[in-house]
RODO-2510 file (C-alpha; in nm, 4 decimals, decimal comma):
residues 488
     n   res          X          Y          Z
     1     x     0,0000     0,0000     0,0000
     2     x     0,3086     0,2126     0,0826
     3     x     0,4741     0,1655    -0,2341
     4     x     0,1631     0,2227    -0,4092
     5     x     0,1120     0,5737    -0,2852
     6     x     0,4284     0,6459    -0,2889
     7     x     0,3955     0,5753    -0,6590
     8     x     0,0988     0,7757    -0,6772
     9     x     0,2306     1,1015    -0,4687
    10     x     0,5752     1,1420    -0,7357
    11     x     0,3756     1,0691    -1,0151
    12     x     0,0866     1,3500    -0,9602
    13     x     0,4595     1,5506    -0,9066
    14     x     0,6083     1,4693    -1,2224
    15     x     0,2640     1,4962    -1,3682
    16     x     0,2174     1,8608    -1,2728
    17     x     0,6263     1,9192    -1,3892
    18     x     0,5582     1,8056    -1,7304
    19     x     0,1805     1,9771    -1,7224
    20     x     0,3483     2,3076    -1,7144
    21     x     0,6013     2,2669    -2,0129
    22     x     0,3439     2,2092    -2,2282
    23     x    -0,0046     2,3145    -2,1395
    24     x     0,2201     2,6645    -2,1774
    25     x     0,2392     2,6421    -2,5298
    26     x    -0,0997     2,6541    -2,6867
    27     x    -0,1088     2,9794    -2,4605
    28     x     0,1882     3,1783    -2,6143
    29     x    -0,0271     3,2852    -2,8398
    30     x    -0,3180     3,4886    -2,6224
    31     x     0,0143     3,5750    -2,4102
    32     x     0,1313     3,7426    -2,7461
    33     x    -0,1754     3,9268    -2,7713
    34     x    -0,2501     4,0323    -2,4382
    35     x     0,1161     4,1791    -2,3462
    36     x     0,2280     4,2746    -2,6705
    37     x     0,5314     4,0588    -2,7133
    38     x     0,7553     3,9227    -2,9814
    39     x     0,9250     3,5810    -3,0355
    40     x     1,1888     3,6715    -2,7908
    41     x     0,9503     3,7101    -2,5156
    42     x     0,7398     3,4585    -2,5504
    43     x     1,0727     3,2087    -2,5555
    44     x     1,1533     3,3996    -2,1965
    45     x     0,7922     3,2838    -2,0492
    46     x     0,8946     2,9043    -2,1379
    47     x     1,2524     2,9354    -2,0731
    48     x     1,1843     3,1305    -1,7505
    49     x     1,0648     2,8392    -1,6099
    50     x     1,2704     2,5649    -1,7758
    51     x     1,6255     2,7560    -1,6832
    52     x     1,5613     2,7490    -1,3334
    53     x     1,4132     2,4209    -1,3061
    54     x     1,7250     2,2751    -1,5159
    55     x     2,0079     2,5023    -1,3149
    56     x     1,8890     2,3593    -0,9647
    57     x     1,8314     1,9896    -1,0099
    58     x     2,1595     1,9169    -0,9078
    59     x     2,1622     2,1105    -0,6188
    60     x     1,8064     1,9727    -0,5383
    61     x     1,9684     1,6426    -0,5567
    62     x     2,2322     1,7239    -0,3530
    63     x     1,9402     1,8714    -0,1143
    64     x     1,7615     1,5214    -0,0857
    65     x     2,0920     1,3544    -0,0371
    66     x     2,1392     1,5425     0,2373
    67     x     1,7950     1,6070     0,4225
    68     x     1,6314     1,3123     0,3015
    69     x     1,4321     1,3188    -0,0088
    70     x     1,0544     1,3223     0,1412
    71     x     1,1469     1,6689     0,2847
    72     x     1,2743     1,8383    -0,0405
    73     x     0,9768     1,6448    -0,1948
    74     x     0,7075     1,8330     0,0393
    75     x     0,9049     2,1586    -0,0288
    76     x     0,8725     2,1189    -0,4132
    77     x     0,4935     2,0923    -0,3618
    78     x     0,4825     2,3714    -0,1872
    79     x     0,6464     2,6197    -0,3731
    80     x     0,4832     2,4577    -0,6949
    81     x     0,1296     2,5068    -0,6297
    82     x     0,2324     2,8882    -0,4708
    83     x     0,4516     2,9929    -0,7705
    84     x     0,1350     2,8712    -0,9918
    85     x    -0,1161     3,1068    -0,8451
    86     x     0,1108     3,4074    -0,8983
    87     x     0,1773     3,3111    -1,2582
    88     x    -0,2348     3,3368    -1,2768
    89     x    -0,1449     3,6988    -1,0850
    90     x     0,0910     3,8654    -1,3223
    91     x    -0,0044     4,1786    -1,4804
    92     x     0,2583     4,1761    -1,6812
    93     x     0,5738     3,9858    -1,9135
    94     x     0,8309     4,0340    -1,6296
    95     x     0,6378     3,9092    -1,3528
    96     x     0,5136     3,6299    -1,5334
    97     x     0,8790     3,5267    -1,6439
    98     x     0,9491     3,5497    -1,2890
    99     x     0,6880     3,3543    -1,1748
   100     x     0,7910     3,1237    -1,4157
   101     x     1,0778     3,0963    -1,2614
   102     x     0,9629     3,0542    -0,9076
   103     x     0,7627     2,7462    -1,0378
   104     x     1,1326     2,5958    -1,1939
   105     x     1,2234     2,6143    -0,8319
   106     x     0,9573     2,3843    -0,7126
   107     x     1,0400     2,1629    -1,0419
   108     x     1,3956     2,1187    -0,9673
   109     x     1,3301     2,0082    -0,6011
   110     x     1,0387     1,7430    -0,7147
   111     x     1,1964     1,5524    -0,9743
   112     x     1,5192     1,4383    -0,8310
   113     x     1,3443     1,3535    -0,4872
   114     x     1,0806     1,1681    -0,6488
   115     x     1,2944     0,9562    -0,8031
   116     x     1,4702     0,9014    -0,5447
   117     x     1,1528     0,7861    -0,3476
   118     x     1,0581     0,5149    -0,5984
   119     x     1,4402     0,3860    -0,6263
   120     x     1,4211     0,3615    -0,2153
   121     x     1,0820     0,1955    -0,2744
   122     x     1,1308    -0,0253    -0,4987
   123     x     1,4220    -0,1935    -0,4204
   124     x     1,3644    -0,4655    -0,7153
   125     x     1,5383    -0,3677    -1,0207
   126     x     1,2670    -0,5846    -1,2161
   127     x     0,9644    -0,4160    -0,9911
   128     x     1,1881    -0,0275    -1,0392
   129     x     1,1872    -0,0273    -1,3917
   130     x     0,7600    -0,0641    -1,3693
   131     x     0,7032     0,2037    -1,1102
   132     x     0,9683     0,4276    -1,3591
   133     x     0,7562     0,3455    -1,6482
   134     x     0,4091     0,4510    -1,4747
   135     x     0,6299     0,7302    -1,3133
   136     x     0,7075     0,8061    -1,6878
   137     x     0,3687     0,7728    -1,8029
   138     x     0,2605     1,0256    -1,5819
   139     x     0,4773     1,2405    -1,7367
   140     x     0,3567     1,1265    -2,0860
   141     x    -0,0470     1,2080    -1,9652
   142     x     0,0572     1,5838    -1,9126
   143     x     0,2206     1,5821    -2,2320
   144     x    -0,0980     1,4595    -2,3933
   145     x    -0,3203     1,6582    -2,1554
   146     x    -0,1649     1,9926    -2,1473
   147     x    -0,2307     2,1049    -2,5160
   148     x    -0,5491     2,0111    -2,4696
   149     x    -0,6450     2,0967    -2,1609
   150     x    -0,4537     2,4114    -2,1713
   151     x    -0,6542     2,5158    -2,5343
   152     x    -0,9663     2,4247    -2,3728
   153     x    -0,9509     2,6597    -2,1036
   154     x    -0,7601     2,9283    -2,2813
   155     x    -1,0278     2,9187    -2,5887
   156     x    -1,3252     2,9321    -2,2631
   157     x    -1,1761     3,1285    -1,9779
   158     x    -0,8433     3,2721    -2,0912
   159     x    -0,4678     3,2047    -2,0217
   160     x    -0,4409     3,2458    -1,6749
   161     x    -0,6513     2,9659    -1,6073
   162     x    -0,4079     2,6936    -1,6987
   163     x    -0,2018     2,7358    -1,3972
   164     x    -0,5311     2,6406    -1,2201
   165     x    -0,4560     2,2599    -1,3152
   166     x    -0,1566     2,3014    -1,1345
   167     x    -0,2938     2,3908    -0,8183
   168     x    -0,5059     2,1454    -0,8018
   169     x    -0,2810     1,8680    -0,8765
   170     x    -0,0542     2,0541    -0,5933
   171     x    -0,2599     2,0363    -0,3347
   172     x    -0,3956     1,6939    -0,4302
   173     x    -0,0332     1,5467    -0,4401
   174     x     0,1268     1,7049    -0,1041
   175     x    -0,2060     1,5710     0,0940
   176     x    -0,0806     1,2242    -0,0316
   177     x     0,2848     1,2682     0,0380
   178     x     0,2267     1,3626     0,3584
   179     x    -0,0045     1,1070     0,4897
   180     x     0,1279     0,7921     0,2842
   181     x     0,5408     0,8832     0,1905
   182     x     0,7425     0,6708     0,3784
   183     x     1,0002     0,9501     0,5419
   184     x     1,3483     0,8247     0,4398
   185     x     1,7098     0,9642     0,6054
   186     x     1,9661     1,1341     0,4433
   187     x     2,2733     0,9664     0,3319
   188     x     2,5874     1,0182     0,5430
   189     x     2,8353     1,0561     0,1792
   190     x     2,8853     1,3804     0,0064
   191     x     2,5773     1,5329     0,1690
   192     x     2,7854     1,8873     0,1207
   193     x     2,6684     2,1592    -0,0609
   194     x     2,8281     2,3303    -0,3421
   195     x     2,7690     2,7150    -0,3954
   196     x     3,0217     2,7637    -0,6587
   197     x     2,9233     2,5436    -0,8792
   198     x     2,5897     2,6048    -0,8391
   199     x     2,6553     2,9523    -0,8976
   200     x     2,9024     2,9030    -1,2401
   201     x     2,5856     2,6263    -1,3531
   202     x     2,3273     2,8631    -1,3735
   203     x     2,5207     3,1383    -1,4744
   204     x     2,6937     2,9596    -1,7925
   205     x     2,3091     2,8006    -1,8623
   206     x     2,2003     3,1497    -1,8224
   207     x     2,4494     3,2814    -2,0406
   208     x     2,4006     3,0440    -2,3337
   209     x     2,0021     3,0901    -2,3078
   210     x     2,0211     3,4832    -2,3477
   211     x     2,2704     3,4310    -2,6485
   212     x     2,0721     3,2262    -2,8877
   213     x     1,7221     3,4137    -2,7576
   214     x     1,8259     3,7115    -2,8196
   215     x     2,1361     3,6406    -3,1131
   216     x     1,8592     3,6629    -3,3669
   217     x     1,7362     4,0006    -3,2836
   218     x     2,0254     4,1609    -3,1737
   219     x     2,3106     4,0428    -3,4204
   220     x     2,5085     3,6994    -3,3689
   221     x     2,8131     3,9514    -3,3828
   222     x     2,7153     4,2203    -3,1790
   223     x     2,9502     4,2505    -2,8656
   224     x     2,6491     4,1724    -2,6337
   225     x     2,5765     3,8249    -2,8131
   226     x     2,9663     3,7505    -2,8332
   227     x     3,0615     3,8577    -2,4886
   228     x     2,7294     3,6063    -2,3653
   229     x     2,8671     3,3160    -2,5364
   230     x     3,2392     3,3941    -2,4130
   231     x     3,0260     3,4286    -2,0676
   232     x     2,9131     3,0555    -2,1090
   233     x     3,2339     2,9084    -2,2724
   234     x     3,4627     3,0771    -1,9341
   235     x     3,1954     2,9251    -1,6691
   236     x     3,1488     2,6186    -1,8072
   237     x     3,5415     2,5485    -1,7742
   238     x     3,5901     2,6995    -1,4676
   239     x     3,2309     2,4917    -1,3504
   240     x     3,4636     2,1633    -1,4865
   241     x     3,7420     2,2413    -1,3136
   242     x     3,6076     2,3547    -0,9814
   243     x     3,3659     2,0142    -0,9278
   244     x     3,6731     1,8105    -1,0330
   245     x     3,8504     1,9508    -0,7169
   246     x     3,5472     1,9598    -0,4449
   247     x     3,5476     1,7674    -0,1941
   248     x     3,1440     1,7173    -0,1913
   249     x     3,0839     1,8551    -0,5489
   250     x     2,6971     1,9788    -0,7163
   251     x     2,8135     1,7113    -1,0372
   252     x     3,0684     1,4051    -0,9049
   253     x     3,2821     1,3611    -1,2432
   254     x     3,3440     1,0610    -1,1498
   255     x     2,9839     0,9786    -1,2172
   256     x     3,0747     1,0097    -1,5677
   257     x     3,3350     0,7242    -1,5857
   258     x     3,0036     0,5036    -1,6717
   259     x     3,0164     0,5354    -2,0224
   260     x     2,6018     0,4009    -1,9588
   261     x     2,5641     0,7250    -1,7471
   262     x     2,7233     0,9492    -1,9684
   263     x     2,5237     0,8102    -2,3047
   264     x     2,2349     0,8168    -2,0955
   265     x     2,2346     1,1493    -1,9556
   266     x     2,3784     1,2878    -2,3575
   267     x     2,0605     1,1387    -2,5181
   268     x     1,8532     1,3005    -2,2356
   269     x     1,9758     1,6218    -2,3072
   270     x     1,9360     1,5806    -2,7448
   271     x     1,5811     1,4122    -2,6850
   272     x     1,4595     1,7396    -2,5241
   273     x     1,6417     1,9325    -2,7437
   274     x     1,4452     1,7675    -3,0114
   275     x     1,1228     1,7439    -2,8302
   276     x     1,0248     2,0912    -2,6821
   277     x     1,1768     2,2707    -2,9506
   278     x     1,0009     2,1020    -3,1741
   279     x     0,6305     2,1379    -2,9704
   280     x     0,7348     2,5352    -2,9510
   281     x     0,7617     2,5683    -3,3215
   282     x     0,4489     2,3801    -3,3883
   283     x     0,2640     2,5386    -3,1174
   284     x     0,3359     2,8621    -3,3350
   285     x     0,2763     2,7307    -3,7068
   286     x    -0,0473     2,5971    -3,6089
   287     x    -0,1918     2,9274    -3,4672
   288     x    -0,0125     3,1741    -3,6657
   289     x     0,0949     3,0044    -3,9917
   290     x    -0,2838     2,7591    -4,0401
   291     x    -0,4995     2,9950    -3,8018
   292     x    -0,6019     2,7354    -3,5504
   293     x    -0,7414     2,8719    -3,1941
   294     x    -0,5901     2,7325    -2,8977
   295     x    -0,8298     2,4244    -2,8963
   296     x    -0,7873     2,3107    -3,1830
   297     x    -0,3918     2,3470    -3,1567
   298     x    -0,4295     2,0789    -2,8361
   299     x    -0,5944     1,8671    -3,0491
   300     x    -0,3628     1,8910    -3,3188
   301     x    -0,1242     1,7610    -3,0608
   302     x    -0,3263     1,4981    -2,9405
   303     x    -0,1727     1,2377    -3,1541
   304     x     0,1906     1,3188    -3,0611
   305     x     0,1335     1,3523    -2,6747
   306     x    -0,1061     1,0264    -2,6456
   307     x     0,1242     0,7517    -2,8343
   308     x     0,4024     0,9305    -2,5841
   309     x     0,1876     0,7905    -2,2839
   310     x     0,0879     0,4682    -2,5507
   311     x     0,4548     0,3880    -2,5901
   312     x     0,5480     0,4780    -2,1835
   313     x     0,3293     0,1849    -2,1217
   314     x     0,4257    -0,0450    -2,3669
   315     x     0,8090     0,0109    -2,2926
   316     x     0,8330    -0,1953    -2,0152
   317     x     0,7600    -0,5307    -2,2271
   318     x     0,9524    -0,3857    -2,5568
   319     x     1,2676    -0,3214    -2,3278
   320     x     1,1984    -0,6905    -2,1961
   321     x     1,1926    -0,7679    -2,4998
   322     x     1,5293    -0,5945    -2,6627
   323     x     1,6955    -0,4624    -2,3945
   324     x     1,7892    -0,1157    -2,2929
   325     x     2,0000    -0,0239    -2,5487
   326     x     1,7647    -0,1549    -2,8573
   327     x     1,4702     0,0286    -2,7294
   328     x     1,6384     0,3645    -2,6559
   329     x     1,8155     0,3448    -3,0107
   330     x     1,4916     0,2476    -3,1888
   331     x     1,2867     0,4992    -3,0077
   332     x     1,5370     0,7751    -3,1439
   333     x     1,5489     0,6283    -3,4671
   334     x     1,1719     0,6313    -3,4816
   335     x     1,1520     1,0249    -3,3475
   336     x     1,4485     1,1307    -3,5546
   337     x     1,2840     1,0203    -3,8928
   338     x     0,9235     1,1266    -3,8065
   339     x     1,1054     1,5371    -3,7667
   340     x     1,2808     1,5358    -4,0621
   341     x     0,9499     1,3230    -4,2715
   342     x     0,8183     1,6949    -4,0677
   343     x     1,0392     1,9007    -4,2888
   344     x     0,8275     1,8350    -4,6225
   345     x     0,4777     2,0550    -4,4593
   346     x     0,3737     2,3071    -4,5904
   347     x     0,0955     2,5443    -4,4816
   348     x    -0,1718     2,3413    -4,7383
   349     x    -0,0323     1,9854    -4,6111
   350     x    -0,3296     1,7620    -4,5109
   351     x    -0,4012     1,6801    -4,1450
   352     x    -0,4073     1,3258    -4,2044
   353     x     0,0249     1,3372    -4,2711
   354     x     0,1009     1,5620    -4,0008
   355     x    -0,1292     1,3217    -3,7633
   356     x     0,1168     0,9743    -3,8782
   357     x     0,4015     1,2059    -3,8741
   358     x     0,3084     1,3335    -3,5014
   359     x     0,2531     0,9994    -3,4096
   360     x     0,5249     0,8452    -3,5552
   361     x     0,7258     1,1276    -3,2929
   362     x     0,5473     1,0926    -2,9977
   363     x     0,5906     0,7056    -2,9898
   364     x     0,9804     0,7347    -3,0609
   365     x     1,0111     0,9860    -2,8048
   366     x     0,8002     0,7834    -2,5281
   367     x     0,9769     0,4290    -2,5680
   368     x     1,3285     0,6528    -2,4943
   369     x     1,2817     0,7622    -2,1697
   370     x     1,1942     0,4618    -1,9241
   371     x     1,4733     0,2514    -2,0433
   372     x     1,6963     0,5725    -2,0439
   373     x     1,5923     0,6398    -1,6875
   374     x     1,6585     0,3396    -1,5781
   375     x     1,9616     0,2250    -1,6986
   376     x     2,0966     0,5716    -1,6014
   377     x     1,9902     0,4681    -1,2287
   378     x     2,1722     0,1589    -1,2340
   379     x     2,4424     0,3028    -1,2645
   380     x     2,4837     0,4474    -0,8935
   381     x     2,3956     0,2769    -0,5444
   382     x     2,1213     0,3803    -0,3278
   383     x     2,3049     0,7054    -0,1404
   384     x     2,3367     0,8458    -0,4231
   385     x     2,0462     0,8527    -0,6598
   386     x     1,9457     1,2060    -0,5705
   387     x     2,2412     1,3431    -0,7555
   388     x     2,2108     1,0702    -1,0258
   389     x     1,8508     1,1558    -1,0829
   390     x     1,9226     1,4945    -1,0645
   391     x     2,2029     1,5154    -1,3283
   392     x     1,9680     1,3019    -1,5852
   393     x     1,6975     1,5462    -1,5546
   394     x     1,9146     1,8493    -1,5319
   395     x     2,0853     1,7259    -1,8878
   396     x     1,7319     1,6910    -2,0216
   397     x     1,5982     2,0246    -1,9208
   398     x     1,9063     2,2038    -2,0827
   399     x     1,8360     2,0318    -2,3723
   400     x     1,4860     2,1406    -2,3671
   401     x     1,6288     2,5489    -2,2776
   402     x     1,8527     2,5250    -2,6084
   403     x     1,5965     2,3633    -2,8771
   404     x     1,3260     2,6445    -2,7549
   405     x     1,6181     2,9279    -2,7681
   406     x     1,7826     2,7890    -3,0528
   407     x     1,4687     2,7022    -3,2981
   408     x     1,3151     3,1030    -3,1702
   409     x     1,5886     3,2631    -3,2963
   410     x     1,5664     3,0062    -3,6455
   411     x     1,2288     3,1383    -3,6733
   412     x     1,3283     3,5061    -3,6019
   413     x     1,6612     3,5351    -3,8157
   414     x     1,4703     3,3481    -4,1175
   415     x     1,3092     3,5404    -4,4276
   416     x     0,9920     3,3085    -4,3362
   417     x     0,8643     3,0861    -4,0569
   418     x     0,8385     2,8214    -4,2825
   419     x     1,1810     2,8584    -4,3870
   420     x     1,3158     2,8502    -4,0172
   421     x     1,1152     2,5380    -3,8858
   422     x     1,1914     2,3477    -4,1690
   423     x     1,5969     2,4307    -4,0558
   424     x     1,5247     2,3763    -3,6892
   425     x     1,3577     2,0059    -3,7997
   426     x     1,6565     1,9170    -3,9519
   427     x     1,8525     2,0332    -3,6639
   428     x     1,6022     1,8455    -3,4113
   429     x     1,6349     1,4940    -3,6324
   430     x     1,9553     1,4539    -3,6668
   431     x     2,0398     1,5311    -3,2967
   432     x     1,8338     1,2324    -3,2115
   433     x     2,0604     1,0301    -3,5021
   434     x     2,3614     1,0945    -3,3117
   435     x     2,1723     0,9912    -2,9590
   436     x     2,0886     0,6905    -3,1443
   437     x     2,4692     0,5872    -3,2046
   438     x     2,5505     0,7082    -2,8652
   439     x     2,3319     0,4387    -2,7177
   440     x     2,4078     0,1519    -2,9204
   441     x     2,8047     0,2215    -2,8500
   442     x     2,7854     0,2827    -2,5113
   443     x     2,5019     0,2021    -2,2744
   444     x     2,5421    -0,1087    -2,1244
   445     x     2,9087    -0,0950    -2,1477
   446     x     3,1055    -0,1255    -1,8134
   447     x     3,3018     0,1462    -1,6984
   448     x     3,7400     0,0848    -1,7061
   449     x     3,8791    -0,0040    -1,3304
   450     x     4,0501     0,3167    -1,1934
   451     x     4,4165     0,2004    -1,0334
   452     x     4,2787     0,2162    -0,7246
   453     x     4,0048    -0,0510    -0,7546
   454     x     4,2789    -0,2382    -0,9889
   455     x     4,4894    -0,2433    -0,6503
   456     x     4,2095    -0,2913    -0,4105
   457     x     4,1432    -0,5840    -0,6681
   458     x     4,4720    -0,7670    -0,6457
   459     x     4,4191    -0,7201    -0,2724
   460     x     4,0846    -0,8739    -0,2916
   461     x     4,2398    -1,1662    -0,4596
   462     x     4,5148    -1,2435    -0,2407
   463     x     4,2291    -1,3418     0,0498
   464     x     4,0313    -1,6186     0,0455
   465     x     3,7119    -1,6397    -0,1667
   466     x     3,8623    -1,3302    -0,3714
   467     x     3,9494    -1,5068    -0,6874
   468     x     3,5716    -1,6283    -0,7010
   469     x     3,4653    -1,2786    -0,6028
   470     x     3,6625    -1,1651    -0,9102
   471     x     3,5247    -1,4190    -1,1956
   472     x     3,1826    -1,3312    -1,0538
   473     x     3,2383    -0,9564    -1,1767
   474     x     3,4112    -1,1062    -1,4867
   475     x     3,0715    -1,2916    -1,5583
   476     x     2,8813    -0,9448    -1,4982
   477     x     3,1108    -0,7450    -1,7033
   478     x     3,0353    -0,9835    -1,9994
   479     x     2,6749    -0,9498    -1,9761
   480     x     2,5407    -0,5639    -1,9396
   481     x     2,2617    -0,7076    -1,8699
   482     x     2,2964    -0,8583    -1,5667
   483     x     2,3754    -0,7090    -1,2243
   484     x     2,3111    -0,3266    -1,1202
   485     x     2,2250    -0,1676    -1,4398
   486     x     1,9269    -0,4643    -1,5354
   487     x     1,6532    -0,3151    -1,4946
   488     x     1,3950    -0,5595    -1,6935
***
């Protein structure tokens, strides 16, 4: 019964996260209208919320490493559901962006701690990779429900009403955490935090964000632009160097010596690239370029959004089925294709090809991430699956911050919006080509010994029972498939 709630309480949370990266996007057009903006802004109100929410996962991870993941879990509730009523408040762009951003807050500490909860849950790595796939699922409902949901109440009520959804499913989820979440202690390793590199994190993500925003309006070469992207190359090293010599860093490099978690986290981070930019630039040609209201542009979406929750569901068996690697590959492969098929419409093209098309990219995108998620996971032992979970997600939201900046300025720098999509496809499908090689190479592969464990090995062998010790992880390193990173 536990488990079961505990289930239920992170999904509703990663429901509502998801909910409010896309139920946003059938709106930016009444936001358009109402406060007079361009492009650029509109890419601020969905990038308001998605910077923020991508540069504090980390440190939210480090958070429910450290407190103990039900805690940070409450707080992201909290400040959720609060942040949403303002955004239903603001009179105006800025406040709006910044309530945007107050809502990435309460994103960045849900996530992370909610997958931590399940991974403590479900200690089973047959029985975790189910509860991530209806955790997943959840996620793939408010992809299929926002557009719609968020069109229907625009179209009848107005913009400001979609944040109402939110609220609800707030207050709704915290009333369940609280009464049924197991409470679970911190972990006693690197439970430190990290200021400066939370501070060089946001600031580089920051950086890059307001360069290819605002590159298209401004001038790629005007000293502004330039001196942002020098402003992102400078704190990303410096971020590198300065985790490589903390004692507790925000990012452990050394969680990158998986060549599973670094493939895994890479083709998180080109999936949402693909993704969101994608559903920005298509929120936009259906409303300005075919005249659809905000309805009708959710339903337009339907068939993209629902085979995401269709394939979430089916994953589980497919992944049983192929294995981790297959699945994530094909599930690229499958996305990848259906964007660039995307490149041939035109404003006459029929419905019925853009609804096999939008299918044919909401079911690649949906069998990627369970199988993704997991295999990430299994990478990392139970005291540390806050920052694990945290650095997946964080990858994948910075993905989603540079297809939205990246294919708004496409659109804007263009001589027409046709013209600029049709570029930012091609960007978006072949991105997911190269995450498909990534995971065929290298998830599943086993990371090389460091000299340490190659010492502490020859140690182990000396004793007795250490030589069998060792061909057991001879046997594992074999088979991927077997031992902490099967998840099926």
């Amino acid at each position: 019964m536990m488990r079961r709630m505990t289930l239920l309480a992170t999904s509703v949370g990663f429901f509502m996260v998801i909910l409010a990266t896309t139920a946003i996007n059938v709106a930016l057009g009444s936001i358009r209208a109402d406060f007079g903006v361009g492009v650029s802004g509109l890419q601020w109100v969905v990038n308001g919320y998605t910077l923020v929410f991508a540069g504090l996962l980390l440190t939210a991870g480090k958070l429910g490493d450290r407190f103990g993941p039900k805690r940070i879990f409450l707080a992201g509730f909290a400040t959720f559901a609060g942040a949403s009523v303002l955004c239903a408040l603001a009179p105006g762009l800025a406040a709006l962006v910044a309530c945007q951003a107050l809502a990435g807050l309460g994103a960045a500490l849900l996530v992370p701690s909610s997958l931590a909860l399940i991974s403590r849950a479900y200690s089973d790595p047959a029985d975790r990779a189910g509860a991530v796939g209806v955790w997943a699922a959840a996620g793939g409902a408010a992809i299929a429900a926002g557009p719609l949901a968020g069109g229907l109440l625009v179209d009848a009520s107005g913009w400001r009403t979609i944040f109402l959804i939110n609220v609800i499913a707030g207050v709704m989820g915290l009333l369940i955490a609280v009464r049924y979440v197991d409470p679970t202690g911190p972990s006693t390793e690197g439970s430190g935090l990290d200021p400066a590199g939370q501070v060089l994190g946001i600031s580089a993500l920051v950086a890059l964000a307001f360069a290819l925003i605002e590159g298209g309006s401004r001038g790629w070469g005007s000293p502004l632009i330039l001196g942002a992207f020098g402003t992102f190359v400078l704190a990303a090293l410096v971020f590198v160097v300065v985790e490589g010599r903390m004692r507790s860093p925000m990012l452990p490099l050394s969680l990158f010596g998986s060549p599973t978690f670094s493939a895994a986290a890479s083709v998180g981070m080109l999936l949402n690239f693909a993704y969101y930019g994608q559903v920005f630039l298509f929120s936009l040609y259906f409303q300005q370029e075919r005249g659809y209201s905000p309805f009708l542009t959710g339903l337009a979406f339907l068939p993209m959004t629902a085979t995401v929750v269709l394939a979430n569901l089916l994953c589980g068996r497919i992944v049983g089925a192929w294995g981790e690697r297959a699945t994530m590959a094909a599930g690229q492969a499958l996305c990848g294709a259906g964007l660039l098929a995307l490149i041939l419409v035109g404003e006459e093209t029929g419905y019925p090809v853009l609804f096999c098309l939008l299918v044919a990219v909401g079911f690649g995108a949906g069998l990627v991430v369970p199988p993704m998620t997991a295999a990430l996971l299994g990478t990392v032992g139970p005291d540390r699956l806050g920052i694990a979970s945290g650095a997946l997600n964080a990858s994948r939201q910075v993905g989603g911050v540079i297809g939205v900046a990246l294919f708004g300025s496409l659109l804007g720098t263009s001589p027409a919006f046709l013209v600029g999509m049709r570029l930012s496809l091609a960007v978006a499908g072949g991105g997911l080509f190269v995450g498909c090689a990534l995971a065929l190479i290298f998830v599943g592969r086993a990371a090389k010994p460091t000299a340490s464990q190659v010492e502490a090995g020859a140690k182990e062998g000396s004793r007795p029972g250490g030589e069998a010790r060792r061909q057991g992880r001879r046997v594992r390193n074999a088979n991927p498939g077997a031992g902490e990173e099967d998840h099926n």
